[in-house]
C-alpha distance (Angstrom), angle and dihedral (degrees) to the residues before:
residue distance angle dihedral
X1 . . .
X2 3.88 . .
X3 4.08 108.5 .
X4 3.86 115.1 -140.6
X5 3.79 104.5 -122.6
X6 3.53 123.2 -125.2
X7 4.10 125.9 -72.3
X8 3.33 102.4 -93.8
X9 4.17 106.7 -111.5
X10 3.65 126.0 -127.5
X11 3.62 125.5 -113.1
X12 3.56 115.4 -98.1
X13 3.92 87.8 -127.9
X14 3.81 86.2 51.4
X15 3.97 94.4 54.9
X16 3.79 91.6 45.2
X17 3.81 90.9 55.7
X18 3.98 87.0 47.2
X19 3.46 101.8 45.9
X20 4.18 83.5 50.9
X21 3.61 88.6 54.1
X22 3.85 96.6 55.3
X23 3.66 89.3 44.5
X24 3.72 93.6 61.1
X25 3.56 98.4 48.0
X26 3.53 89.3 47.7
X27 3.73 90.3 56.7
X28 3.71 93.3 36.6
X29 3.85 84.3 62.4
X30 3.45 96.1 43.4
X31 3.83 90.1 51.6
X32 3.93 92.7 45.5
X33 4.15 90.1 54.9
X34 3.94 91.4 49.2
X35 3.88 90.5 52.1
X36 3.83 95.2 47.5
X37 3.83 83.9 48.7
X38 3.77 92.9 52.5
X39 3.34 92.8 55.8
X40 3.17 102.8 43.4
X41 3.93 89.1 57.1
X42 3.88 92.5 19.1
X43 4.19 114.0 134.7
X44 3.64 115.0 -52.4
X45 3.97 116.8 -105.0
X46 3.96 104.7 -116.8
X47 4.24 119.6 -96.5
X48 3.49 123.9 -86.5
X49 4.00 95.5 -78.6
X50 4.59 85.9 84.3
X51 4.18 85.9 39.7
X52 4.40 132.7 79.2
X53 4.03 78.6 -131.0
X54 3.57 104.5 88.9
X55 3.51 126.9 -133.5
X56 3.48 97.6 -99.7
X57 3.61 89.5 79.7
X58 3.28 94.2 62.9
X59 3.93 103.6 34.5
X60 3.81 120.0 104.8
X61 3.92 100.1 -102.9
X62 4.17 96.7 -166.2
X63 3.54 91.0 111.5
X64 3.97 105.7 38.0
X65 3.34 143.6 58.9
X66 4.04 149.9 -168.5
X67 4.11 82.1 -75.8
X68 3.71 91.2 70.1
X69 3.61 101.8 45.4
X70 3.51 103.1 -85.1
X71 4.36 113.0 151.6
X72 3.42 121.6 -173.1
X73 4.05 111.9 -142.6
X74 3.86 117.9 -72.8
X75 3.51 94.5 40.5
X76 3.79 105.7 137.0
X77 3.54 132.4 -159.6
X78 3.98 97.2 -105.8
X79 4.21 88.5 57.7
X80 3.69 115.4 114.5
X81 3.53 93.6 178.7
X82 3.77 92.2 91.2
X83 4.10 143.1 58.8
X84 3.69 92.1 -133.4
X85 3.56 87.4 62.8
X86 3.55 115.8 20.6
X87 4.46 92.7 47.3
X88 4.15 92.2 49.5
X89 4.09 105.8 117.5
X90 4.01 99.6 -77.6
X91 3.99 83.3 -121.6
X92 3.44 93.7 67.8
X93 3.53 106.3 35.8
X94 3.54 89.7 45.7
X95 3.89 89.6 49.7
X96 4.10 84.4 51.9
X97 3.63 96.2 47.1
X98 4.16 75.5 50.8
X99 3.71 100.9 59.3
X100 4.13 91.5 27.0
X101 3.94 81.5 69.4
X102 3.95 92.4 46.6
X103 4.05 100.2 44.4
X104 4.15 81.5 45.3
X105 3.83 83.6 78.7
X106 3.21 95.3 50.3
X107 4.21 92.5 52.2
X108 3.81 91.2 -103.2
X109 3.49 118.2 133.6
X110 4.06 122.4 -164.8
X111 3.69 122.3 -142.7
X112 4.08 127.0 177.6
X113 3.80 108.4 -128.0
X114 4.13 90.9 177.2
X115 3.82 126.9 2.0
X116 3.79 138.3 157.7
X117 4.09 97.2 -9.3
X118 3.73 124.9 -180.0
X119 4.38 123.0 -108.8
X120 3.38 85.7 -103.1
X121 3.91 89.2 50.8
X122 3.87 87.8 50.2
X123 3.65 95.0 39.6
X124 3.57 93.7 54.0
X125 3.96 92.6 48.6
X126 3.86 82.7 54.4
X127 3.54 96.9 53.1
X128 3.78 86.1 55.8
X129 3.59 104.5 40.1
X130 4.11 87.6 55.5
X131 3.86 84.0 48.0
X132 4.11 92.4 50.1
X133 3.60 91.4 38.9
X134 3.85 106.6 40.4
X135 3.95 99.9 -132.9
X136 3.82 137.0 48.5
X137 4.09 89.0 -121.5
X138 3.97 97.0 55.3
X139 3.93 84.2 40.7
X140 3.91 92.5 56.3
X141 3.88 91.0 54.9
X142 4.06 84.1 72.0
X143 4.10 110.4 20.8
X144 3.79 123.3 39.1
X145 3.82 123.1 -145.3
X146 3.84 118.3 -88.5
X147 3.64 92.4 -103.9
X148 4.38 98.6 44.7
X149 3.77 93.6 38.5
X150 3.95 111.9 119.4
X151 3.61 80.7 -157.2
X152 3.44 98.4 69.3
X153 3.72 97.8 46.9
X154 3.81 93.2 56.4
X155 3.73 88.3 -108.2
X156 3.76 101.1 113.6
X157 3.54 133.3 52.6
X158 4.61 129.4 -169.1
X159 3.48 104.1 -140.8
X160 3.71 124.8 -161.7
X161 2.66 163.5 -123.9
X162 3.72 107.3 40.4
X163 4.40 83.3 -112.9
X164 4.01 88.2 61.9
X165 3.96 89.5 43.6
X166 3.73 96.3 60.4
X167 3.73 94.7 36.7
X168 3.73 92.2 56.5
X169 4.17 80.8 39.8
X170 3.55 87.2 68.1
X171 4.06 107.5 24.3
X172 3.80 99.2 25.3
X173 4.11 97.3 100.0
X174 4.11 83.9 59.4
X175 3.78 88.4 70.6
X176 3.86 95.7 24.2
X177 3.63 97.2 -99.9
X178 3.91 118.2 137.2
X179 3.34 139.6 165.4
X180 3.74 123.5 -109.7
X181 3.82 115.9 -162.7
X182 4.00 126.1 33.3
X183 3.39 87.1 -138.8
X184 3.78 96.7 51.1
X185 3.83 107.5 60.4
X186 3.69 95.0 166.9
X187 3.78 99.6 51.7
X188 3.49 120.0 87.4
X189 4.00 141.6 175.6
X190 3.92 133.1 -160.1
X191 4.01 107.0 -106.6
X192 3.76 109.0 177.9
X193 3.54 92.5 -176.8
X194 4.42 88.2 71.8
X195 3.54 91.9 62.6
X196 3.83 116.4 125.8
X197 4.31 81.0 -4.2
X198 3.61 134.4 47.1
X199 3.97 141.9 -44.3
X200 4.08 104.6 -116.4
X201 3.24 115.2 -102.7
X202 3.97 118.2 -80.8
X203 4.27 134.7 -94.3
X204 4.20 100.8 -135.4
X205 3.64 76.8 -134.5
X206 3.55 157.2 -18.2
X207 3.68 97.3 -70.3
X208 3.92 93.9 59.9
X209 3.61 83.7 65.7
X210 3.54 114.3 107.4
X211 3.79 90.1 -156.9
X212 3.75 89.3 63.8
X213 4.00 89.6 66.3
X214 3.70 92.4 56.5
């Protein structure tokens, strides 16, 4: 009877290298889970104040409505079906409607994230920014009071998307259309005065304004 030899055994320089291998993939796994994990949970990207999405997309809604400005996305600026459009100062919306129809040629397409909004609109978009922010001063560099907001008087409109921003960035003063705050480049007010010159320089923010210390 013919006896099957032995298995042959591995050098110990060959398990070494082996036993290395496993180890790295191992940790290579490991590694790869706690990076998935860290982005999944990883720092949360600021509110809409540092985004062309206006806050009203991310404001909690429960107690407002269409009759305080509130405009649910898509909503562009030739839409009269809305009070964020429709009650903006009927200089400015008609100077949007102006340069919507000009950027149109050029494949641009305007749509009004956050109009005219009621004080309770503004109020509640206060509440939240102090919330986000942690402090009423760091709030006021991105939401105005209820009674300073340009908002609220119809004289201010957040354009998007971030396309329409930088077209009326560079073609806005034609139609008297300028941006206001440097660190607001979707939110834009009618300025006659820039037509067939310049938009005045910009605040870098809200509290630069001297409006806001009325």
């Amino acid at each position: 009877m013919t006896r099957n030899p032995p298995p042959a055994r591995l050098p110990a320089r060959r398990i070494r290298w082996l036993l290395l291998a496993v180890a790295a993939a191992v940790l290579t796994g490991v590694l790869a889970g706690v990076m998935a994990i860290a982005l999944a949970v990883g720092p949360r990207m600021p509110t809409s104040w540092l985004s062309s999405k206006d806050s009203s997309k991310h404001s909690s809604k429960s107690s407002l409505s269409a009759a305080d400005g509130v405009v649910p996305e898509g909503v562009t600026v030739f839409d009269d079906t809305y009070e964020g459009v429709t009650r903006l100062d009927p200089a400015l919306l008609d100077a949007l409607r102006r340069a919507a129809t000009a950027a149109a040629a050029d494949g641009v397409e305007f749509y009004v994230n956050s109009g005219w909004r009621s004080p309770e609109y503004q109020n509640q978009l206060l509440r939240e920014a102090v919330a986000a922010h942690g402090s009423e001063d760091e709030a006021a560099r991105w939401v105005a009071t209820a009674a300073t907001s340009p908002h609220v008087s119809g004289d201010a409109a957040d354009i998007g998307h971030s396309d329409a921003a930088q077209w009326l960035a560079e073609h806005g003063a034609e139609h008297g259309l300028c941006r206001i705050y440097r660190n607001e480049p979707w939110h834009f007010e009618l300025r006659t005065r820039a037509i067939g010159h310049r938009c005045p320089d910009m605040y870098a923010n809200p509290t630069e304004d001297p409006r806001m210390r009325q």
